[in-house]
N, C-alpha and C positions, 0 to 999 in steps of 0.2 A: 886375160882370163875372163870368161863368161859370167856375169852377172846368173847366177841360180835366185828366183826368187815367185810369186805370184803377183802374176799383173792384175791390174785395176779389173779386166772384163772377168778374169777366173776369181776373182774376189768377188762380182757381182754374180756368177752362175751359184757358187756355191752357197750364197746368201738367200737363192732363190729356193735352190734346193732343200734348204734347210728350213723355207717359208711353208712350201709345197709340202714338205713332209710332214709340222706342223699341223698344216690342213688340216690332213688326210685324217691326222690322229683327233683330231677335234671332232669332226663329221664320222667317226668310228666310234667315239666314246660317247656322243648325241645319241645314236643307232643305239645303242645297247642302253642307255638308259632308260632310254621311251620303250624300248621294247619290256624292261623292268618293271615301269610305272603299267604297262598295258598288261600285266599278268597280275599287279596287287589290285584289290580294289579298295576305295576309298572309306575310312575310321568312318563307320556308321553310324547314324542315333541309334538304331540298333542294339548297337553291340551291348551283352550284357553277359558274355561268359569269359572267363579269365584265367590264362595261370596263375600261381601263384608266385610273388616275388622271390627272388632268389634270396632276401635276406630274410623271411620268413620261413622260406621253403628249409633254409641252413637246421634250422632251432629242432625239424621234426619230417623230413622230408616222407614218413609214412600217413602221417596225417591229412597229407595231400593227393595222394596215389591211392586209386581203386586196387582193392585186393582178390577181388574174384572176376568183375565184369565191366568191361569198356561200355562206357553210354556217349554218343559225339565222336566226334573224332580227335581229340587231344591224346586218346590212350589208345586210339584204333589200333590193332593189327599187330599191338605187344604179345611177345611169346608165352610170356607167363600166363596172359588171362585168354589165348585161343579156345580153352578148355570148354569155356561157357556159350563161344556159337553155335554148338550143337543145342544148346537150351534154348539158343534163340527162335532156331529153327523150329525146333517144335513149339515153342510157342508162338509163333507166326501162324503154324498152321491150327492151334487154339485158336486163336483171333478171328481165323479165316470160318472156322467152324464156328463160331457163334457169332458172327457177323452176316449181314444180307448183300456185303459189297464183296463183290471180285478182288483175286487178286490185281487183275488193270486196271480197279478204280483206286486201292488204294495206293498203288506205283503212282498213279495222275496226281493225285491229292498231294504225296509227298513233291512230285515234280515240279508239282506249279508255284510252291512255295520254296523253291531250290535259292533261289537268291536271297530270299530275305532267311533262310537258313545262316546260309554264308553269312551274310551278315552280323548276326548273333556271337561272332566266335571274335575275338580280339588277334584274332591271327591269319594267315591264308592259309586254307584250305588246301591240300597238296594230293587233291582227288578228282578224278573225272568223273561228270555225271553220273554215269551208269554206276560207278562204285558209289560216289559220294549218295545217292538216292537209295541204294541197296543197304547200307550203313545204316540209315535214317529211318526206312520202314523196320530192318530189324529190329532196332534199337527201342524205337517209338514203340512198336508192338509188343516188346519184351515188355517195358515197365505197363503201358496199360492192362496186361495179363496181369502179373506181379498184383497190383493193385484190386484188380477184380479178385483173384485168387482167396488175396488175404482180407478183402470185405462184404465181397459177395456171398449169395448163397449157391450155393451148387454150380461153382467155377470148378473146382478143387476135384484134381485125380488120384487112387490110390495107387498109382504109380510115379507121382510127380517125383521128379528131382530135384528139388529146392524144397516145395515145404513139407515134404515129408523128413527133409532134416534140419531141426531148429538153426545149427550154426550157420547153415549155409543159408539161410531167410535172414538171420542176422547180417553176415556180412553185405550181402547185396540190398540190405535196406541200408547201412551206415556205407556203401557207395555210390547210395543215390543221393546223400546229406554232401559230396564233394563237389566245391566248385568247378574242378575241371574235369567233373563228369556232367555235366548236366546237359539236357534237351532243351529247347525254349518251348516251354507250357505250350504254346499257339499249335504247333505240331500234333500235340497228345489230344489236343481238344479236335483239333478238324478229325483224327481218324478215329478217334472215339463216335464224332458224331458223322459219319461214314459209315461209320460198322450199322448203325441204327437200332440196331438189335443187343440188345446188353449180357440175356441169361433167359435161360428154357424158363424161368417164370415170369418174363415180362417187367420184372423188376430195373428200373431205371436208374442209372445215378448219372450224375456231372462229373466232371472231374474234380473239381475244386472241390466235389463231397469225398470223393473216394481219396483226395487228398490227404486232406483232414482226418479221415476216417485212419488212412494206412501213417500217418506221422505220428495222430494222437495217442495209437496204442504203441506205439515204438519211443518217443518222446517225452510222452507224457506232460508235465509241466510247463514243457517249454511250447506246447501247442495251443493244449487244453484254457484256454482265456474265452471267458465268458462272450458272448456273441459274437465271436470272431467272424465266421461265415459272413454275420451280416453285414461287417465290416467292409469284407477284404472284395471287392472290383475284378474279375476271373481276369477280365481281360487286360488288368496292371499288372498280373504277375508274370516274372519272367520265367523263371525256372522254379524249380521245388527250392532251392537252397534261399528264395525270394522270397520264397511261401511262410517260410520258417521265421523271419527275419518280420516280416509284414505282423505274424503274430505276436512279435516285441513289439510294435510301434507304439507310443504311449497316444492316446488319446487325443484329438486336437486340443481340449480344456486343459490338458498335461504339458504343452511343450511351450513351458517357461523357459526360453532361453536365455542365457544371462551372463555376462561377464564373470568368469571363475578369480575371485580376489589371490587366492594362495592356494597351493595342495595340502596345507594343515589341517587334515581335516581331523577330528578325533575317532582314537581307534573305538572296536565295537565295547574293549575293555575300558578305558578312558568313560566313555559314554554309560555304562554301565555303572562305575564307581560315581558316575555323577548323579545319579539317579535315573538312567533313563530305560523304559521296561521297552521290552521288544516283544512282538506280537507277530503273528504269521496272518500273511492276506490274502488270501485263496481266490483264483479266480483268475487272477491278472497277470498281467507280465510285469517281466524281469522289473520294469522302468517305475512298476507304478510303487516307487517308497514315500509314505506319508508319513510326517512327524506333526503330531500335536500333542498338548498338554501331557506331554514328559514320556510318550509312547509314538516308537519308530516300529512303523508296520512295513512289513518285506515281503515278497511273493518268496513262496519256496524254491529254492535253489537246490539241483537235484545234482549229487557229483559221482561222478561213477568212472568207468576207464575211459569213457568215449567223450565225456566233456570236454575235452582240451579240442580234440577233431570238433564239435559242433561249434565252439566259439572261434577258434581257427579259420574254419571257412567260410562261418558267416564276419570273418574280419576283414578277411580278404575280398570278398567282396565288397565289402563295403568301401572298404580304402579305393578301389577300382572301379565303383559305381557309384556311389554316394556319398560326394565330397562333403556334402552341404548337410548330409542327414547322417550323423556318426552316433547313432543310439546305441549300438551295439559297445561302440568302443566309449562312450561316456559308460557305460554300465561298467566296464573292465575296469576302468580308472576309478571307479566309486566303490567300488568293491573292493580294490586293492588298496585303497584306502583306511577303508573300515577294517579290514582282514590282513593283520599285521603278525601275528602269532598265534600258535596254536589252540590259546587262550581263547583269542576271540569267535575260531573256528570253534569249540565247546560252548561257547555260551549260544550260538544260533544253534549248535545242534540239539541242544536245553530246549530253548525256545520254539521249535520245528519249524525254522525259516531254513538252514540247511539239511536234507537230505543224504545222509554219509552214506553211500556205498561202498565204499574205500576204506573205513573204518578206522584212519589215521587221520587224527588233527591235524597233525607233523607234513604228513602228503596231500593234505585238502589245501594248507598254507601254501606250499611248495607250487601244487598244479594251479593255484591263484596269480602266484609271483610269475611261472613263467608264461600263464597267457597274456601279461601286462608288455613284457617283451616287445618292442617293438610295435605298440599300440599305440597308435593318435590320438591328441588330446588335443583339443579346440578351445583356452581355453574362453573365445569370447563366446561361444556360445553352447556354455553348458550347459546340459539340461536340472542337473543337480545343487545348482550352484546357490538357490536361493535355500535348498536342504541343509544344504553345506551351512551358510549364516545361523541357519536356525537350532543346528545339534552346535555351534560355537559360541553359540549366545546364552542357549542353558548350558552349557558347562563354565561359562566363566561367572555364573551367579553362584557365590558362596554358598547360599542357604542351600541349594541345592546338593551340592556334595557334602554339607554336613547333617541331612536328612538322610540321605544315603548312607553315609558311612554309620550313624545311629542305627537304621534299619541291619546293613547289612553283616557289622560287628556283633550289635546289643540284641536286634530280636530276630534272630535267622531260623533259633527253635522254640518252640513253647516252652521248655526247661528255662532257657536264657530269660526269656520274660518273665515268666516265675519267678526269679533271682532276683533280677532288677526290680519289680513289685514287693518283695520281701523287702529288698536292700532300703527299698526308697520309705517304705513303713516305718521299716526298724530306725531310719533317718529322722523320720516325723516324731516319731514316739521322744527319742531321745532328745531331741529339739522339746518337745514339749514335755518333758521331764524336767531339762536344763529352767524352762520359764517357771517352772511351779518351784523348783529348787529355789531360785532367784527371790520370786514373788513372795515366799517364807520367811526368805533373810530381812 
């Protein structure tokens, strides 16, 4: 009977076979990677525009989505907001009508800065020139109208479609506050100063004014900080949502950073029962809280529907650009600190350090708690932290809360002190009735 079996040499073909094919998939899967890496381009210093994290994005996924108008390309070309390229459109051709540049200088402008666009976006780009440039003039040209419109003099048509209806100025201002809308500044400045021509009266502005100009009156408080302009460096901002965020920065003389000992901090009621009076401080940002001799001074904090979206996106940003500088999210954690109950939310509103739009203690607490959500806390270098020691040190001095509790029990009204000065008389008299009783015997 015949041996059936595989000899030595079909054992070496097929070994070979099996090397060779091997290869082939090695040198296929090389090919396609490199051809992978040659379509991404490489994490840029650049980069300064971001999604938002998918575990942030869970808690409120509207607060990160533009509602009326795509800016960039993260929301390019969604169904919902095609509505607004006809706005674009025409205000492309505003632009063009109060501007001294061509439509082909300002396509050049945007062209020549085409990479360091790309750059700016924390993702690839899934556009070709010709669309990714036609994107970018609209866009750019949309918000610098916008801007002039609402700061200029005699920008403004009486047929416009935006601000001849409040809401809709409203929305596309609070979709220019979203991280994953934004333009990088640099873009908005070259075609601004390309236009060269600003308004039939020769009237001039920057951008970084008409910035200012168009957040402060939409913002308010959170802008409005005393000589911010002189401050803020055009050419370190990145986007508007940066602009906003630069306007928090506390002072160089301010940024005590400090090992945070414990999160005990005391709440704003605690603080008060101990004696300590609270005061509003006009002017400044969020960051700038002083405490001295038994008086915690606070900027106004303004709370309305839209707060949760501003702290939101300047959160996210920050987690994703500014590892090292977390002022936004040291403020969250000091605040949800102090702001424990609805209590505490009443007595800033007493003191007009909060601003209640919202008119519920109950929901000012609440939209506190959950922008704390998934907030970063550093604590070696908190900006707060030596605040922190100093409201822990007067409350654990007795005299202090039994000064307080005298105050705020015994003389809250002039009736009560009336009583008490009666009570303490009619004390004396009797005491010295008692001695002259005595002194008889």
């Amino acid at each position: 009977m015949e041996d059936v079996g595989t000899s030595v040499d079909d054992q070496q073909v097929t070994k070979y076979d099996q090397d060779s094919q091997l290869s082939l998939d090695i040198n296929k899967l090389a090919k396609s990677l490199r051809a992978d890496m040659e379509m991404l381009h490489s994490f840029s210093d650049q980069c300064c525009i971001y999604r938002a994290p998918v575990r942030l994005r869970e808690s409120n996924e509207k607060i990160f989505t533009p509602q009326v108008v795509s800016l960039g390309p993260l929301h390019h070309g969604k169904e919902e907001l095609k509505a607004m390229q006809e706005h674009k459109i025409l205000y492309l051709q505003d632009f063009l009508e109060w501007s001294e540049a061509s439509m082909e200088e300002l396509i050049r402008v945007v062209e020549e800065r085409e990479t360091e666009l790309r750059n700016c976006y924390a993702e690839t780009i899934d556009l070709g020139s010709e669309d990714f440039v036609k994107m970018m003039l609209l866009d750019a040209s949309f918000i610098i109208v916008v801007l002039l419109k609402s700061c200029g003099e005699g920008f403004k048509r009486s047929n416009d479609r935006i601000f001849n209806k409040p809401w809709m100025e409203s929305d596309v201002s609070l979709d220019m506050c979203l991280i994953e809308n934004q333009l990088p500044f640099f873009i908005l400045e070259d075609l601004l100063e390309a236009s060269r021509k600003y308004s039939p009266a020769e009237v001039k502005y920057s951008l970084i004014e008409l910035t200012y100009k168009f957040f402060g009156e939409r913002l308010g408080s959170w802008i409005l900080k005393k000589g911010i302009l002189e401050e803020i460096d055009p050419s370190e901002v990145a986007h508007f949502v940066d602009f906003i965020r630069k306007c928090q920065e506390p002072s160089e003389s301010d940024r005590t950073e400090k090992e945070l000992e414990t999160t005990n901090v005391p709440s704003i009621t605690e603080l008060h029962q101990a004696g300590v009076k609270f005061r509003f401080k006009p002017g400044q940002s969020l960051l700038d809280m002083k405490f001295d001799r038994g008086i915690l001074e606070m900027p106004i904090l303004r709370i309305d529907d839209d707060t949760e979206m501003l702290f939101r996106n300047l959160q996210v940003f920050e987690q994703c650009h500014y590892c090292d500088e977390e002022y936004i999210a040291n403020y969250i954690s000091m605040i949800n600190c102090l702001v424990i109950t609805p209590k505490d939310v009443e007595i800033l509103v007493r003191n007009g350090i909060i601003d209640n739009w919202i008119h519920d203690y109950q929901a000012v607490t609440t939209l506190l708690h959950n922008i704390s959500n998934q907030n970063s806390l550093t604590a070696d270098d908190f900006i707060f932290a030596s605040l922190v020691e100093d409201l822990k040190a007067y409350c654990r001095r007795p005299w202090n809360k039994w000064k307080a509790t005298l105050k705020q029990e015994y003389f809250r009204t002039p009736w009560a002190i009336i009583s008490i000065i009666a009570a303490l008389i009619l004390l004396i008299l009797t005491m010295v009735q008692t001695v002259c009783s005595l002194m008889q015997v």
